[in-house]
C-alpha positions, 0 to 999 in steps of 0.5 A: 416936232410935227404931229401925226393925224390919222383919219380913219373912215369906220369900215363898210356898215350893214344896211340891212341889219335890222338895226332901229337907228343909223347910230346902231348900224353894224359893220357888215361882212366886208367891214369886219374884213377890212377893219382889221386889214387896215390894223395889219396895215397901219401895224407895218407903218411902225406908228405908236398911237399916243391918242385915239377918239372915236365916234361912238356910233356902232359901226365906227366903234366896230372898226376902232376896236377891231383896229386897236386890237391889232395895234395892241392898243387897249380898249380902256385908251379910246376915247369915244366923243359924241360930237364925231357922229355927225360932226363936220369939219369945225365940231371936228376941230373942236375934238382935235383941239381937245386932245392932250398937247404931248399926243403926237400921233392921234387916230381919229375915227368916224363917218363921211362927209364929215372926215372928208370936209376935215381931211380937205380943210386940212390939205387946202388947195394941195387937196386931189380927189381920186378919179372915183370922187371919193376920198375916204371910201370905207376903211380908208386912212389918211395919213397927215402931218400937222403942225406942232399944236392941236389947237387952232388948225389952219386950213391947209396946215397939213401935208399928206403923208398917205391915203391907203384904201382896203381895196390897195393892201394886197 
C-alpha cells in the first residue's frame, strides 16, 4: 500500500517579535490565522495522521499544535526532531527513514528552503513551480504519494497528490 506524506511549511512568523533568536520566532498574526485554516483543510481531506514530526523551532511548533489540534491528534503523538530545523533534503530523508514502517500517513512540518529541496527530490523531473516561484509559501501543504518503504527515497518516487496554499481555501 503506497504511503502518504504531508509536507507542511510552519505558518507566517513575526519578524518583529522581539524574539532573541530565529529558533524562537513566533507565528504572527496571519499564521495564527492560517494554521488552523490549513487544519480545517486537511480535516475535509478524511486523512488519519498515523505519525507526525516537527521542528521544534517556535514557529513550526505554533502550526503543528495549531493544526494537530483541529485534526483531534494529541499532543503527546508529535514527534519533535532537531534535525528539521535547518535540515535539507538528505537530514530530511534520514527523519523520514525514521518513522515507524506501519505509518502510512505521516506529517512532516518545518521551514524552507529545506521542505522544498525534499518535496522537489521527491517529485523529480514532474516538479512545477507556480508562476510566483514559490513552492511551499507559508502554511502551504504538499500532498504525496510514496512508495511503500520510508527508507531509502528515491528522487522522483513520488506523485503529487495535492499542493494547497492558505490564500486558495475560500
Amino acid at each position: 500500500m503506497p504511503r502518504r506524506l504531508l509536507i507542511l511549511r510552519h505558518a507566517k512568523s513575526s519578524w518583529d517579535s522581539g524574539a532573541p533568536t530565529d529558533f524562537e520566532r513566533p507565528l504572527a498574526k496571519r499564521g495564527k490565522r492560517d494554521a488552523p485554516r490549513m487544519g480545517h483543510w486537511l480535516k475535509q481531506q478524511h486523512l488519519k495522521l498515523d505519525h507526525v514530526v516537527s521542528s521544534p523551532a517556535e514557529r513550526a511548533k505554533q502550526t503543528t499544535l495549531e493544526v494537530c489540534k483541529v485534526l483531534g491528534v494529541k499532543k503527546k503523538r508529535i514527534n519533535w526532531d532537531d534535525r528539521i530545523y535547518d535540515g535539507y533534503t538528505q537530514q530530511l530523508l534520514k527523519v523520514l527513514a525514521d518513522v515507524p514502517s506501519k505509518a502510512e500517513t505521516v506529517m512532516l512540518v518545518g521551514h524552507n528552503p529545506g521542505l522544498e529541496d525534499l518535496l522537489t527530490y521527491l517529485w523529480g523531473e514532474n516538479t512545477v513551480i507556480p508562476p510566483d516561484g514559490k513552492l511551499l509559501p507559508t502554511a502551504a501543504v504538499a500532498q504525496v504519494e510514496l512508495p511503500e518503504q520510508w527508507k531509502d527515497l528515491q528522487r522522483g518516487v513520488a506523485r503529487l497528490v495535492t499542493l494547497m496554499r492558505p490564500k486558495d481555501i475560500l
